[in-house]
N, C-alpha and C positions, 0 to 999 in steps of 0.2 A: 585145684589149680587151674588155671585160666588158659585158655588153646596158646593166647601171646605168651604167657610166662612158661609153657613147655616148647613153645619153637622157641623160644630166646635161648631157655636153658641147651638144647639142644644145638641150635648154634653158636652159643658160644664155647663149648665142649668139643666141637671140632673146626674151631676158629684155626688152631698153631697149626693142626693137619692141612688145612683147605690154606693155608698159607704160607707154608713152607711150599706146598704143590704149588702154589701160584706160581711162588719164587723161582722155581725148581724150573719149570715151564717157561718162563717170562726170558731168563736165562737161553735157556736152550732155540727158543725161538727168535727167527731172526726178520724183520719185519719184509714184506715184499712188498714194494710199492705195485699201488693198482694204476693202471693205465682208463684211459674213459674208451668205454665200448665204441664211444659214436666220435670219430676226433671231430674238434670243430672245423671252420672254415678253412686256417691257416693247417691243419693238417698235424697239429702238433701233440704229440702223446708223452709231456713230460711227468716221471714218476715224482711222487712225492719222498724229500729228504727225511728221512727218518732215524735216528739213534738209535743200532742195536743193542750197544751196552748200557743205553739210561732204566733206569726201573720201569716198571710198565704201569701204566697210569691205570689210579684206581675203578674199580666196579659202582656202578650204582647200585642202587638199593631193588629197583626192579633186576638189574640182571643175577644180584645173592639168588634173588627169591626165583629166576628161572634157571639157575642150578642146582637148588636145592628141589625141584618140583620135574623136572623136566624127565628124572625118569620113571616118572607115576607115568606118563602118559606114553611109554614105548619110544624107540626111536625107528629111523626112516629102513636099516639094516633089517627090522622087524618088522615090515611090510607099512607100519605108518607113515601118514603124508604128514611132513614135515608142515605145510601151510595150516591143517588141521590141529598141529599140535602148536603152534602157534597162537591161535588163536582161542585154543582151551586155555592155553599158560594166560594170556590176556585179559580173558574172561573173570578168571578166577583171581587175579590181582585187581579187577576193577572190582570184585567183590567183598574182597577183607575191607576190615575196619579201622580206623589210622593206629587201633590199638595193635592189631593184629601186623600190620607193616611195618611197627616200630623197631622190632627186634632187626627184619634187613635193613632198613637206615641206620641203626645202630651201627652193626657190621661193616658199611661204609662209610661211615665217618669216620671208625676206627682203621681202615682199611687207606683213605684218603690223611692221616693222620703219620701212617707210617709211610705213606710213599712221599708226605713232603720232608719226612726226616733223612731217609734215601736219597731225596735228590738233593737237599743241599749237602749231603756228604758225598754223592758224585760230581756236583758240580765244582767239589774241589782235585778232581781227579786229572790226569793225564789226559785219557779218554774222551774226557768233555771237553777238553781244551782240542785234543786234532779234531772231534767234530767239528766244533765251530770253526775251524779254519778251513775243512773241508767243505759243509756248507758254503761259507762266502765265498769258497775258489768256483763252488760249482753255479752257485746264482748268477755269479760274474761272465762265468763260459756263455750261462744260457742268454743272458746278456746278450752278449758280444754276438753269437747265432741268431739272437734274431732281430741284431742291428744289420747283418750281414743277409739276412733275405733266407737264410738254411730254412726251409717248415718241412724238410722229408722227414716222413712218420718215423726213419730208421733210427732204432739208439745210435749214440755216437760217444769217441771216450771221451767222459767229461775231465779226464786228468791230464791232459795236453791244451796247452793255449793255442784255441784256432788263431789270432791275432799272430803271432811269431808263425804257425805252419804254414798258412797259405801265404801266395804270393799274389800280388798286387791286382796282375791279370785275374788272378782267382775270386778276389775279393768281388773287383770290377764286373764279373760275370755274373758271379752269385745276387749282386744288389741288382742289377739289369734284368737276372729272373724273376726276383722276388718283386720289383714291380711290373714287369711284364703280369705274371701271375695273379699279383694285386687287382690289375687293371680289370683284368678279364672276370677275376671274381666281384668285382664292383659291378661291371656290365649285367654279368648272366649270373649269379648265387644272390644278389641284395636284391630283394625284392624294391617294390615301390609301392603307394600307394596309389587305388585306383582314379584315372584320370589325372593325376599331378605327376609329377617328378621327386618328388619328397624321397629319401630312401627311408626306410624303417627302418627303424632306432636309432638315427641320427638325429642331432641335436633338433633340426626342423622339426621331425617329427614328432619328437618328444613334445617338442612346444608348441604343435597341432594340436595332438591330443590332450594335452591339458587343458586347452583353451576350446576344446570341443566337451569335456568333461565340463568345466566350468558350463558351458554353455546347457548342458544336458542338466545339471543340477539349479541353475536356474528354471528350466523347462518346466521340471519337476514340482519346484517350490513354488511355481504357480498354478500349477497344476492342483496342487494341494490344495491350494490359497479357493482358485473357484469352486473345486469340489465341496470345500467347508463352506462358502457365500451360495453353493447352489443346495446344500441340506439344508441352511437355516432356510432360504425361501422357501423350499417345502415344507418346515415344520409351518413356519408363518402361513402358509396358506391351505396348509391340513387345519388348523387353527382357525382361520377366517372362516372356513368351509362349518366347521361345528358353531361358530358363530352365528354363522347365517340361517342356519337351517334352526337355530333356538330360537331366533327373535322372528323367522317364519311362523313358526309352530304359535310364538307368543302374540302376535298378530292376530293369526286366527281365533285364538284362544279371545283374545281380546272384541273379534267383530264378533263372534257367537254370543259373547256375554253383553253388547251392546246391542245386537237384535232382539236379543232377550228383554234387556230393559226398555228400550222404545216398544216392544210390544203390551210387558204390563203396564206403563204407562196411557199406551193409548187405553188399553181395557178401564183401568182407574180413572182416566177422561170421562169417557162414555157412562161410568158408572156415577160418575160428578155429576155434568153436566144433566145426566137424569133427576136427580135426586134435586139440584138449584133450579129445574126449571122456570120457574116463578120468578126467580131473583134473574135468572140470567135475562128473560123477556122484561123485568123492569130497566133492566140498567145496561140494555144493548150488550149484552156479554157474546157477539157474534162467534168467534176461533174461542178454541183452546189457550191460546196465548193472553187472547183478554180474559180469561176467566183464571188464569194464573194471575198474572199481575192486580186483577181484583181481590183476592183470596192474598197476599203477597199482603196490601195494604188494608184489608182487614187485620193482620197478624200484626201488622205493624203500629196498629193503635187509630187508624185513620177512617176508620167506618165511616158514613153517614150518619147515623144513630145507633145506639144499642138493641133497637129490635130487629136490625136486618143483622148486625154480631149474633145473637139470640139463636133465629131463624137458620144462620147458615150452620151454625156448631149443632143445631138440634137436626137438620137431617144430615150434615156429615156422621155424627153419631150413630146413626139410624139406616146410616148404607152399608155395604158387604162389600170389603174390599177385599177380594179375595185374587191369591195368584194364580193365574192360568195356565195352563198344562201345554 
């Protein structure tokens, strides 16, 4: 049997136990609203409304799986740090397999399953109905307090209508605080931005920085833009550079093999002109160049006679033309 199909079987085995306890639990506890450590500007620490009689809203699938694990790893009464064991619980659910995390999602769908059968049968209750009146009485109070200037941190009863208590003077004073108070928290608590008058987080500001964002993301996109127009130049001209240095090399390559050839050449002259002396002294063959173009129109059919053809083929034959070193 497979590790998923013994934790399934396992939890589902003490599915009714671990669920009657919920219920059991859920009941008994009654919610407390949390207050913000830090109150904001306005100084205000309103609790959140909360239904102690509604069912209690279901578990995810990670928190099945860190009560069924949680007390493999000790708790804080047992000298364990509490952060410590957090973050093994963490560890070890980033490490199962979706096969292996299926049995806790199981559990909570099953679990999400029953609490919306729960709530639409409380939502026909009594219970449900004075919360929701209670609720609106009380959004409407908080309303009313802080159309009226009240931000003391202090609870106050939210089941008396300040509107009917106070009296006129009262009202008048509290609103005269509340922007006295305003004013001064505008002046010295809002920041600004530096060199302008802008406050932060006002609408100005807001649409500073966007239009400074804008600005920086164009920056950017050209940024990019020359970066990419300044690599291809350097590929192009790492390129040119190999280019240049080939047809350098082939250059060279080229006048060495052409100092080579004007050299046998002249040698094959001198070995000519030796061998036609006779013909060269009849027929003014003064340069190498007339002694080509003579030899040129021999080949060509245009001799004088056939004894000087005869004569030049018998000692060209009769030379050594040899390549020199």
């Amino acid at each position: 049997m497979s590790t998923a199909a013994v934790v399934k079987s396992e939890i589902n085995s003490s599915y009714d136990s671990q669920s009657s306890l919920y219920s059991e639990r859920s009941r008994k506890r009654r919610y407390k609203g949390k207050k913000d450590k830090k109150p904001g500007i306005t100084g205000r620490t309103w609790t959140k409304v909360e239904d102690p009689h509604a069912p209690r809203k279901p578990r995810s699938g990670y928190v099945h799986f860190l009560s069924s694990r949680r007390s493999k790893y000790g708790t804080v009464k047992q000298g364990c740090d509490q952060k410590s064991i957090n973050v093994a619980l963490a560890a070890e659910w980033q490490s199962l397999t979706d096969e292996q995390r299926q049995p806790f999602l199981d559990l909570a769908n099953k679990e999400r399953e029953q609490y919306e059968i729960e709530l639409k049968a409380y939502e026909q209750t009594d219970h449900y109905r004075e919360f929701v009146a209670k609720k609106e009485q009380i959004m409407r109070l908080r309303k009313q307090r802080r159309k009226l200037g009240v931000s003391s941190p202090e609870e106050f009863d939210e089941s008396m209508d300040l509107e009917e208590k106070l009296s006129e003077d009262t009202k008048k004073r509290l609103k005269n605080e509340g922007k006295d108070k305003n004013a001064g928290l505008n002046l010295s608590a809002v920041p600004t931005l530096p060199n302008t008058n802008i406050s932060i987080f006002s609408t100005e500001f807001l649409e500073y920085n966007k239009n400074r964002e804008s600005q920086l993301r164009s920056l950017r996109r050209e940024i990019s833009v020359a970066e990419a127009e300044k690599d291809a130049m350097q590929r192009t001209i790492a390129k040119m550079q190999e280019n240049n240095v080939a047809l350098e090399s082939q250059i060279a390559h080229d006048k060495k093999i052409g100092k080579e050839a004007d050299h046998i050449i002249e040698c094959w002259m001198r070995v000519l002109r030796g061998v036609m002396s006779e013909t060269i002294k009849e027929y003014g063959l003064h340069t190498p160049e007339e002694t080509v173009e003579f030899l040129t129109k021999l080949a060509d059919g245009e001799a004088p006679n056939e004894d000087v053809l005869q004569a030049v083929r018998e000692v060209i034959h009769s030379a050594s033309f040899h390549i020199p070193k």
